[in-house]
N, C-alpha and C positions, 0 to 999 in steps of 0.2 A: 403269460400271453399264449401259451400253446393250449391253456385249458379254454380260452375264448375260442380259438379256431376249431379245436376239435370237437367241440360241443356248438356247434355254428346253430341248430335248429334252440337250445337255451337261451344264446347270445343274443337272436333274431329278437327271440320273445322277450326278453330285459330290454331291448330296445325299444320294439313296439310300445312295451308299456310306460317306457319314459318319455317315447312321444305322446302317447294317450295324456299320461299325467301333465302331463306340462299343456297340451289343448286345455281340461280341462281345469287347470292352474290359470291359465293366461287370458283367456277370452270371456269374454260378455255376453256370448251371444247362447243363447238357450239352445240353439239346433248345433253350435260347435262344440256345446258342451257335452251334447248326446255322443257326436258324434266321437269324443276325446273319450269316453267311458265305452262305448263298442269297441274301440280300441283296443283298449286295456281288457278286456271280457279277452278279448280276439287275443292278446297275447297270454294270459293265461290258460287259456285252451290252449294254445299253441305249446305252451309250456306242459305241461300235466302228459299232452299226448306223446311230446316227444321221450319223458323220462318214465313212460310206460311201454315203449316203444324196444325189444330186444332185439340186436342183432345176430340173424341166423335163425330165429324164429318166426314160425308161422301165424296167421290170424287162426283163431279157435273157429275153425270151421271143418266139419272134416271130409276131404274129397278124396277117397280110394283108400289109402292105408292110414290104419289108426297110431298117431305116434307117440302117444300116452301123454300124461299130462304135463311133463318136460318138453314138449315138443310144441307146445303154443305159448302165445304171449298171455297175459293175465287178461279177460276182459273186462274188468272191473273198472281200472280209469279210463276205456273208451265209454264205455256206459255211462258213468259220471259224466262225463265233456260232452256227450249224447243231452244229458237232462241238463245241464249247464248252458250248452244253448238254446234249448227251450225255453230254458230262465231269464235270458240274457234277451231274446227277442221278446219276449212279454212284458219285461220291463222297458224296453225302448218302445211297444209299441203305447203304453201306459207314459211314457214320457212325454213322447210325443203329443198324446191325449192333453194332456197337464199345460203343454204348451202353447196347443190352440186354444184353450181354455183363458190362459193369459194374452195372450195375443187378443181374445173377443175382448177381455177385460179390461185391457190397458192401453191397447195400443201398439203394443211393443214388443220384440223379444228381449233388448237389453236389460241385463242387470242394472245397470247403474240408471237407467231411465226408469225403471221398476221400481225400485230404492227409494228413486227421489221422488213418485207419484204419491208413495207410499207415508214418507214424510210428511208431504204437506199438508 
C-alpha cells in the first residue's frame, strides 16, 4: 500500500486507464467509446511522463550555468509523449470522421442498433 501512495502520479494513471477501459468495455455508443480511448491515451501519457520525470533534476534546457549532463532529466520520453499526442488526436480526429460517416449511414451511433441494421 505505501508503494500506491508514494507513486500517487503512476497510481492516478492505472486508474485513469481502468476508467478508460471499462467506457470503452461497457458502452454502445461510438462518441463514449472515443471518448474511453482518450482516456486511456491520457493515462498512458500520464504514465511514461511521470517515470521519466527525476526528482532534483532540471528540464534540459540550459539557463546560466551549464550542469553537465547529470544535471538534466533525459528528454527522450517527453519527446515521445510530445509525438504520442499528436498520435492520439489524429486518430480521434479520424474517429470521429468514421463516426459521422456512420451516423449519415445508418442512422445511429449505437452499436447494437448498427449490428442489427447490419443483420438484416
Amino acid at each position: 500500500m505505501e508503494g500506491l501512495t508514494n507513486n500517487y502520479y503512476e497510481t492516478g494513471a492505472i486508474i485513469l486507464f481502468g476508467i478508460g477501459f471499462a467506457i470503452l468495455l461497457l458502452h454502445n455508443n461510438l462518441i463514449k467509446k472515443i471518448i474511453g480511448m482518450n482516456i486511456m491515451d491520457t493515462a498512458v501519457f500520464l504514465f511514461f511522463i511521470a517515470k521519466g520525470y527525476v526528482l532534483g533534476l532540471d528540464a534540459p534546457v540550459i539557463i546560466g550555468v551549464n550542469k553537465g549532463v547529470q544535471g538534466y532529466i533525459n528528454p527522450v520520453p517527453s519527446a515521445l509523449m510530445l509525438t504520442g499526442i499528436v498520435v492520439a488526436v489524429s486518430t480521434t480526429a479520424f474517429a470521429l470522421a468514421l463516426t459521422i460517416k456512420i451516423y449519415e449511414g445508418c442512422g445511429s451511433i449505437e452499436l447494437d442498433e448498427i449490428m442489427k441494421m447490419r443483420s438484416d
